[in-house]
N, C-alpha and C positions, 0 to 999 in steps of 0.2 A: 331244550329237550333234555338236555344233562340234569339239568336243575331238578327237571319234573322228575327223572329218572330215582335221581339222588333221593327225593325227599318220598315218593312210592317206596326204593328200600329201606328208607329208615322207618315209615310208618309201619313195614311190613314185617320189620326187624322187632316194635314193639309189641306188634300183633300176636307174634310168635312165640316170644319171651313170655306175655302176658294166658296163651295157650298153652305152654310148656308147664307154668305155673300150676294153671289148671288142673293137670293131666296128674303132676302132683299130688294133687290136693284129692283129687278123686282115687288115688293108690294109696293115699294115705283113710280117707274113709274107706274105701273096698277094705283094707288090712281090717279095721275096724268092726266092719258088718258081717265080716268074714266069720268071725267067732259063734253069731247070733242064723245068720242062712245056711252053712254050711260051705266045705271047699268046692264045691261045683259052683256057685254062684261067685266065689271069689275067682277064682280061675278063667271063666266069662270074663271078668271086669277087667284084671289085669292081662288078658287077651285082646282086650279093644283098647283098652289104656296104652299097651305099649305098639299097634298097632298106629293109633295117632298120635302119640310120640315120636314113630319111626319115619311116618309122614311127614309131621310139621318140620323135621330136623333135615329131611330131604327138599321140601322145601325153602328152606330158610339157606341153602347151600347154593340154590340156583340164582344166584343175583350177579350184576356184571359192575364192577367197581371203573370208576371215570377213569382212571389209568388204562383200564382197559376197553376204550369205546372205538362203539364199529367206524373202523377208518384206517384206509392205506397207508401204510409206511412207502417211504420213497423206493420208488421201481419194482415194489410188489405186485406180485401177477392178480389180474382177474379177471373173472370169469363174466364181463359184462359186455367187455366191448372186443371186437371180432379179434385184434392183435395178442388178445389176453394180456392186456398191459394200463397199467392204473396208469400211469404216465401217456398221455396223449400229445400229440405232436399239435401245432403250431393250425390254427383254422385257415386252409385256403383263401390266398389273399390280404394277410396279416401284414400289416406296413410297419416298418421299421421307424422309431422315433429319429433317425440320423444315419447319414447312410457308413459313417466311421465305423472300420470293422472295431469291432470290440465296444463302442462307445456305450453308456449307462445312460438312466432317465437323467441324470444332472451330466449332461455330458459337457454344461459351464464349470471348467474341473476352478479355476480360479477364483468365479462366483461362490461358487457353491459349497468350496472348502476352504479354499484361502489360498490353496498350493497350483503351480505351476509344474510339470512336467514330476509331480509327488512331492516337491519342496516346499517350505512353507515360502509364500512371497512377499514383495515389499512394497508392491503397487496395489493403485484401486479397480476394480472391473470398471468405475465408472465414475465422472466428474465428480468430484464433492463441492457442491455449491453453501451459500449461506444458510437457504433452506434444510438443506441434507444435515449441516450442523445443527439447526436447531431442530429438528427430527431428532440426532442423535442425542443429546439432552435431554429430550422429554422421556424416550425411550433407558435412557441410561436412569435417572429420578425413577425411575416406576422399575424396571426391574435387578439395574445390579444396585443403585446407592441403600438399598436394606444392609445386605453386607457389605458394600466396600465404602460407604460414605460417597455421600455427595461428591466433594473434593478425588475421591479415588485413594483415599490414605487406609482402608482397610478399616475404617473405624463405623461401620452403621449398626442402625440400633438393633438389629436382633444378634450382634455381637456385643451389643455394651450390656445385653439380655442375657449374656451364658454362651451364645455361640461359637462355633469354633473362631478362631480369627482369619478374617478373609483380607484375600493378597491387597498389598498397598503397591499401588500402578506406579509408585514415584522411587520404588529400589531401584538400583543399576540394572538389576539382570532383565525386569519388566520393560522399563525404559528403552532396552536396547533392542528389546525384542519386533520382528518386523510385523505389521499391520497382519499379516495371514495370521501369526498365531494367536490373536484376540477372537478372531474368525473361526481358526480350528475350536478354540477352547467352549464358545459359543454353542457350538454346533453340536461338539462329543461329549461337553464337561471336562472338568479335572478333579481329580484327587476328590473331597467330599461336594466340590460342586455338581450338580446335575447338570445337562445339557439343557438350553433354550430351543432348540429348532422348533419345537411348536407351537413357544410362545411368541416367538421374535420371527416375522420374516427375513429371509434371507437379505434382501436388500436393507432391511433395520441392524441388520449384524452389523452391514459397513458403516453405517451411518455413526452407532454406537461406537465401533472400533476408531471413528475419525475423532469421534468427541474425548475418547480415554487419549487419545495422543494429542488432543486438544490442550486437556488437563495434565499431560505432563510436561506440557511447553510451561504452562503457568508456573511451573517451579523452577523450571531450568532457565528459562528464557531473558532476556534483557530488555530493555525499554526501546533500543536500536532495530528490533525481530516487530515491534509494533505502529502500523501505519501512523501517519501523523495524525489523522483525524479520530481514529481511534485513542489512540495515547490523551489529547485532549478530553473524550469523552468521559475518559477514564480517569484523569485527573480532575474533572471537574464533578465526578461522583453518579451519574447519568446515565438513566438505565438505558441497554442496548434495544432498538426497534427487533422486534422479531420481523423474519424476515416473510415477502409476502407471499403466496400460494404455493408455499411447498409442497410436495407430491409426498405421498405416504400414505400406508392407511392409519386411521386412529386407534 
């Protein structure tokens, strides 16, 4: 409706310019004919001339700019509904998502942000299985290793392209940081990163957040931190089975 609004006053905006123009151009012949009819005929012309001059310029005043489109400001009064009040109360019979005074539509405060009691935490809402790792992997590949690299060292290719440099998960201060704040960062963004919440479900945050602490064991870690059957696997070069029916969407 805006749109249509918008582009009617700008059509109308030409219209008018291109009438104004007009109006000109006929006060400029009236001056002209003037000489040859006499001042009674000019005096006519420039009496209607500026008659629809005065018109089109009242017209072209009456328009309503998208800043200003018909619509309530919060707790403005109106004149529609019997309280006189743009703010309407709650529809008879409305059910509460939870019955926690105060609680939000995420009222999984630990899921859904990372934080416990408003602090960032250091546990998971929910098991991490083999699956859920290899979820967090695929998901991690596809949307952070563009900027942080595969490995997590801050080196992917639309940084080795010009971009800014994005954080390397293997510093001290990342490293030390508890599981919620990969969660928070996910969710709200940082610094020039945007936030994922709409590309990344909530449960792929954890999944991601388990495989970035995955990748920073790989630096820290010892051969003693790795099962024996794994260790072999690994020594003898052999790639790992994905694991089978992981839950997740694609």
């Amino acid at each position: 409706m805006r749109v249509r609004w918008c582009t009617l006053t700008t059509n109308n905006k030409v219209e008018v310019r291109s009438e104004k123009s007009e109006v000109r151009n006929n006060l400029t012949l009236a001056n002209h004919f003037s000489k040859k009819s006499g001042a009674k005929r000019r005096t006519r012309l420039l009496t209607s001339n500026f008659l629809l001059l005065t018109f089109l310029t009242a017209a072209s005043a009456c328009r309503q700019d998208m800043h200003d489109a018909p619509r309530y400001d919060p707790y403005e009064s109106s004149a529609i509904f019997r309280n006189e009040s743009s703010a309407q109360p709650l529809v008879a019979g409305t059910e509460p998502r939870t019955d926690v005074a105060g609680a939000v539509l995420d009222e999984d405060e630990l899921l859904n942000t990372g934080k416990q009691a408003g602090q960032i935490a250091n546990v998971f809402p929910f098991a991490i299985t083999h699956a859920d790792m290899d979820r967090g992997e695929e998901r991690f590949n596809i949307y952070c290793s563009p900027c942080h690299g595969r490995t997590g060292e801050g080196n992917g290719m639309v940084v080795q392209r010009g971009y800014r440099q994005a954080a390397n998960f293997h510093i001290d201060r990342l490293r030390m940081m508890p599981v919620g704040y990969y969660i928070d960062v996910m969710t709200n963004g940082f610094g020039v990163m945007p936030d994922y919440r709409a590309q990344i479900t909530v449960d792929d945050r954890w999944r991601i957040a388990a495989y970035v602490k995955a990748l920073q064991l790989t630096h820290t870690g010892a051969a003693g931190d790795v099962p024996a059957a794994e260790l072999d696997r690994l020594k003898s070069g052999k790639a790992a089975e994905p694991a089978s029916g992981h839950k997740g969407e694609k």
